[in-house]
Steps between C-alpha positions, in 0.01 A plus 500: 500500500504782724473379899301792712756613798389702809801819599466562846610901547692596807200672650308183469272535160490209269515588131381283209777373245577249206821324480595370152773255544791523281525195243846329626804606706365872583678765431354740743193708596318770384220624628282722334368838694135591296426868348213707723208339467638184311394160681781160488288332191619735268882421515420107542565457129809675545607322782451174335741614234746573800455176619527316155824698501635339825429788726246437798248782492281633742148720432334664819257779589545776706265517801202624429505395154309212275633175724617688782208619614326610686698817604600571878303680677753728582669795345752438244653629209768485238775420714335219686492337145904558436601450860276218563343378179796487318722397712306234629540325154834594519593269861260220375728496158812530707419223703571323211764644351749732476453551169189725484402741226211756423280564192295777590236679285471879556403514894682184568820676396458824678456371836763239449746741710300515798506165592810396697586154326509665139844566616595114416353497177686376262332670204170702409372499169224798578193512211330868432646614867490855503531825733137596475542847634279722220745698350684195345195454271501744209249787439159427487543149668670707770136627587337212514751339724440795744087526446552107564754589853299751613124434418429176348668266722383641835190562438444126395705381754288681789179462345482108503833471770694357170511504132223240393543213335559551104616856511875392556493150425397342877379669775790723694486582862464926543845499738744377225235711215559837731877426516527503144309789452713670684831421387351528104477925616824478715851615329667194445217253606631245726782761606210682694516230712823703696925496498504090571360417173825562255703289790244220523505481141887520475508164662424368203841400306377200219439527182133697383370447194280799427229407216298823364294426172415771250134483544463546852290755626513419832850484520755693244792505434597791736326394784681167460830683546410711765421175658836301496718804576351431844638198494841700530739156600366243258664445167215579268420408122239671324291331248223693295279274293342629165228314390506500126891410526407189697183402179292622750158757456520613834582421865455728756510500894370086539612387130815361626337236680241341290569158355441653116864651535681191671741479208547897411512629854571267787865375375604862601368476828661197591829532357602720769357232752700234306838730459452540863520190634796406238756531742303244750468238237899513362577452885272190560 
């Protein structure tokens, strides 16, 4: 049964999360950084696989979203989630361990490098994470991912001060929606954001799991690669899912996560969580 935790940021906001304790001696935590737009409740099944597994997991919102709201009223953006959001979840693992690891679905993998505790990881296992700069997207989705950069998203965004509820999944604050926006038209995306990003990223050195899946239109396969080669210092293993080689119809950006392929899908996400922590358990 998952308990409800409170994460306490360093700049004093208190985000909404779920730990699911790990059945017997634990073998670590992960904690699970949501897609754009994605509340906590729909990785809980997940989680509770992690923790029947013997990892301790932990679900949370970022500020501003489903549980963690309502929003500051103060500017913020992008980074405020990776250098505050996500690291938050990071300290309140590490207070418990030094033996922390990341699943992160698309977003939650991409700002994994701005946060300065990532650096202590000791593995990612990142799920549709992607370089969402437009050009990665072939020709005509390329279009749409600019129309959507350029028009769509801030003219929503400014209209109502945020995306409404139900157009991405829960209602997103306009700083972090802008931010996005911008990076999706920038060369290299999250590289717009200046010279420090390729060395903040290089701190990472663990082992990343990068998961694409053949039937992703929000994140393919290119994008996905464009993505890890920014994480220039971690020792990264690729891992492209096809559906129909797994029995599956289809799976797409959120497939991996949904309880109907437990048995098809989520072994290959947590083998690299188990393989990770192998050397831990042979030394206990």
């Amino acid at each position: 049964m998952a308990e409800p935790v409170h994460i306490t940021t360093d700049d004093g906001f208190a985000l909404a999360g779920n730990h699911h304790p790990a059945r017997g001696d634990s073998k670590g935590w992960v904690v699970i950084n949501s897609a754009m737009g994605v509340e906590q409740g729909f990785y809980s099944s997940f989680a509770a696989h992690l923790a029947e597994k013997g990892f301790d997991a932990l679900t949370w919102d970022y500020r501003g979203i489903a549980k963690s709201r309502p929003a500051p009223h103060e500017p913020f953006g992008l980074l405020t989630w990776a250098e505050c959001d996500i690291e938050g979840a990071l300290k309140w693992a590490f207070a418990r361990t030094d033996k922390v690891m990341v699943v992160g679905h698309s977003l939650g993998t991409q700002l994994l490098g701005f946060a300065e505790s990532a650096a202590k990881l000791t593995a990612v296992v990142g799920v549709g994470s992607q370089s969402g700069d437009w050009r990665n997207w072939p020709f005509p989705a390329s279009l749409g991912m600019l129309a959507l950069s350029g028009v769509v998203l801030p003219g929503v965004s400014t209209a109502f001060g945020k995306i409404p509820k139900g157009l991405m999944g829960e209602e997103i604050p306009k700083g972090p929606i802008l931010d996005w926006a911008r990076w999706i038209r920038s060369p290299g995306y999250l590289l717009s954001e200046g010279e420090r990003v390729p060395r903040l990223f290089g701190r990472l050195t663990c082992t990343m799991t990068g998961v694409s899946v053949d039937d992703d239109r929000y994140a393919p396969r290119r994008a996905v690669d464009a993505l890890y080669r920014i994480y220039s210092n971690a020792r990264v293993e690729r891992t492209h899912l096809v559906p129909r080689q797994l029995g599956l119809k289809s799976l797409g950006h959120f497939g991996p996560f949904r309880r109907q392929v437990r048995d098809a899908v989520w072994p290959l996400l947590v083998r690299p969580l188990e393989a990770a922590v192998e050397p831990y358990a042979r030394a206990g």
